[in-house]
LOLOMAR-386496 format. One record per residue: residue in three letters; residue number from 1; y, z, x of N, C-alpha, C in turn. Coordinates in steps of 0.02 Angstrom, whole numbers. Example, Ala and Ser with C-alpha at 12.3 -4.5 7.8 and 13.67 -1.06 7.14 Angstrom:
! LOLOMAR-386496
type,seq,nc2,nc3,nc1,cac2,cac3,cac1,cc2,cc3,cc1
ALA,1,-284,390,660,-225,390,615,-165,390,660;
SER,2,-112,354,642,-53,357,684,2,394,645;
END
This chain:
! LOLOMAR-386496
type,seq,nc2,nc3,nc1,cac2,cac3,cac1,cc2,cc3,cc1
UNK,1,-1563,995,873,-1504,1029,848,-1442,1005,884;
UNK,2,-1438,970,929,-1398,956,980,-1374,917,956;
UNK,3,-1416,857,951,-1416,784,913,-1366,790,872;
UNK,4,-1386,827,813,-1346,841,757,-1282,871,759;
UNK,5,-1263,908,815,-1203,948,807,-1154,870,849;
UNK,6,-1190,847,897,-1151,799,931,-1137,718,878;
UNK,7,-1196,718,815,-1169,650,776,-1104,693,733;
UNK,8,-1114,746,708,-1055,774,670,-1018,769,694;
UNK,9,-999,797,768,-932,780,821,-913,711,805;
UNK,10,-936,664,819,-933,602,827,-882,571,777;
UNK,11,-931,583,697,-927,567,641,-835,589,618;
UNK,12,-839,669,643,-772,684,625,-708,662,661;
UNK,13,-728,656,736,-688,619,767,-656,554,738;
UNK,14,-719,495,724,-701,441,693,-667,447,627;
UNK,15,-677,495,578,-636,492,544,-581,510,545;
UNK,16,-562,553,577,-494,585,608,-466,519,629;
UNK,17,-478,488,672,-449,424,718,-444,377,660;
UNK,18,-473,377,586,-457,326,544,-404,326,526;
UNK,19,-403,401,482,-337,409,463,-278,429,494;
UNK,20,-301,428,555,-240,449,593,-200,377,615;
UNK,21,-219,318,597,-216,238,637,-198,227,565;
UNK,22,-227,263,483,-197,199,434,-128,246,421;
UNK,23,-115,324,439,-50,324,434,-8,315,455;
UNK,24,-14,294,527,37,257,588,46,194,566;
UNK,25,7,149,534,26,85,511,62,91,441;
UNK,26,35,120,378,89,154,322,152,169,347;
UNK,27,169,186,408,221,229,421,261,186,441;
UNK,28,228,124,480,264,44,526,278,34,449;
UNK,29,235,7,403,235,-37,341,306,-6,314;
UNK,30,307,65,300,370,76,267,460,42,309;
UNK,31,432,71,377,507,68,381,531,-12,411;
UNK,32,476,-53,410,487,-137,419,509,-154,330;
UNK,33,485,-115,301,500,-120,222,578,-117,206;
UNK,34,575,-33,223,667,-3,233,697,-81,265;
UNK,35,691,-74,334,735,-133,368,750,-203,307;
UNK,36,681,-219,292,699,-290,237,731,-272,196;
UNK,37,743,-221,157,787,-203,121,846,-205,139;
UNK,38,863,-194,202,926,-196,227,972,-252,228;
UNK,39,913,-322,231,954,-410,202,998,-392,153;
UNK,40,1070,-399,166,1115,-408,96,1107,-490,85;
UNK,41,1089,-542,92,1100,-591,72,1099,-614,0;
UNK,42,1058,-582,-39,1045,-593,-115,1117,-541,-151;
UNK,43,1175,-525,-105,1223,-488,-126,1282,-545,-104;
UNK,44,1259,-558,-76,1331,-642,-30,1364,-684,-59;
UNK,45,1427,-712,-62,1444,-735,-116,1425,-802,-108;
UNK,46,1399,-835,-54,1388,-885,-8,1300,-896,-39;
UNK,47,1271,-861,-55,1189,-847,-63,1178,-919,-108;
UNK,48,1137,-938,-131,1114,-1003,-174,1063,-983,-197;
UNK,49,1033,-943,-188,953,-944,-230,929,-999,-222;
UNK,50,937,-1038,-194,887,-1119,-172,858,-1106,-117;
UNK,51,780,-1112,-113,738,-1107,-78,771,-1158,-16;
UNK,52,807,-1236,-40,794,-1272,12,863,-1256,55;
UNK,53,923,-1217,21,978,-1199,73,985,-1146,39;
UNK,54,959,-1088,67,991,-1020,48,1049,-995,53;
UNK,55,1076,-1030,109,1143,-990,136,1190,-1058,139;
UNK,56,1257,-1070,120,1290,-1140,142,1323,-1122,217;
UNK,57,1332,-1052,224,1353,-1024,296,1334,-1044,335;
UNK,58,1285,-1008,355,1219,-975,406,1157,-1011,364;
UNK,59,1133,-1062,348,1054,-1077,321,1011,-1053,352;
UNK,60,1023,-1039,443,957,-1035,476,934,-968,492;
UNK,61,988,-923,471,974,-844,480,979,-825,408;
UNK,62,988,-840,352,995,-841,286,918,-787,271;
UNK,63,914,-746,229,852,-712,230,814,-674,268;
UNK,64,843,-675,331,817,-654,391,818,-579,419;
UNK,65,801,-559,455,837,-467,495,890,-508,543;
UNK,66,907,-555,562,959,-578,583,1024,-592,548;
UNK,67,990,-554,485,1082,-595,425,1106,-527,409;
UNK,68,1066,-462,427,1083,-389,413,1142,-383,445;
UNK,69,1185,-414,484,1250,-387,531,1288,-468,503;
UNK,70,1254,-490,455,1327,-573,452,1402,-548,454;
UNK,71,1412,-592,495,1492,-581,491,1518,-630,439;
UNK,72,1507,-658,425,1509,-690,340,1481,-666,283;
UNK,73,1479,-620,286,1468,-579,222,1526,-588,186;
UNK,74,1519,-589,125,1570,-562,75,1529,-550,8;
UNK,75,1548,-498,-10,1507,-473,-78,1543,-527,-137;
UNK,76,1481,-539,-187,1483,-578,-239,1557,-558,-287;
UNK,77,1599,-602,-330,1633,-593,-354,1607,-629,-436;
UNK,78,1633,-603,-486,1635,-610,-565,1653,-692,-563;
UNK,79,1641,-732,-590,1635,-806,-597,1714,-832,-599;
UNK,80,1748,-784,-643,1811,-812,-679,1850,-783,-629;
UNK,81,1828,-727,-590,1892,-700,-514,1924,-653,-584;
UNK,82,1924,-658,-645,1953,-586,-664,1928,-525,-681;
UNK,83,1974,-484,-718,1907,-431,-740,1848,-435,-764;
UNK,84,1810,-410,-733,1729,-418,-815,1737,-437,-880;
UNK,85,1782,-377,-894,1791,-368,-973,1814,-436,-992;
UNK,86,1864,-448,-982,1908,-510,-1006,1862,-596,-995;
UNK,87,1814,-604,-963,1758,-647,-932,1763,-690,-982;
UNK,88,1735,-644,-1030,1711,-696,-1116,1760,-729,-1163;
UNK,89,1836,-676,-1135,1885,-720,-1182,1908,-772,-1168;
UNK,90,1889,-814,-1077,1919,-858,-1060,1875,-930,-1059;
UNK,91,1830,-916,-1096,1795,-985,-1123,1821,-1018,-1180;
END
């Protein structure tokens, strides 16, 4: 009877300690997630979408948790520099 009350201990312990370890890592996973989210680079007006130079700035922090504070940021602008609206009449 001993046996048995001490593998149940055991058993529940280890499971306790499972899920108590995959929600501490869920919990890392999210907010390393949050942080990547935090890259504005795909917002830059500088950005390229080219794998082989992302950034014409900064290439080497381009994509990075190091480009979250660029001091070369500048948010993307409309192609023509005028309003939206007016975009299509100037072709």
């Amino acid at each position: 009877m001993l046996a048995v009350i001490f593998y149940c201990l055991f058993a529940w312990t280890v499971t306790i300690l499972l899920v108590w370890k995959f929600l501490v890592s869920l919990q890392k996973g999210v907010s390393y997630v949050k942080r990547l989210h935090a890259i504005p680079c795909h917002e830059c007006e500088y950005f390229t979408n080219d794998y082989r130079l992302k950034c014409t700035v900064r290439p080497m922090t381009a994509c990075s948790e190091e480009a979250i504070a660029c001091p070369d940021f500048e948010p993307k602008t409309p192609y023509c520099k005028a309003c939206a609206k007016s975009c299509h009449q100037l072709n």
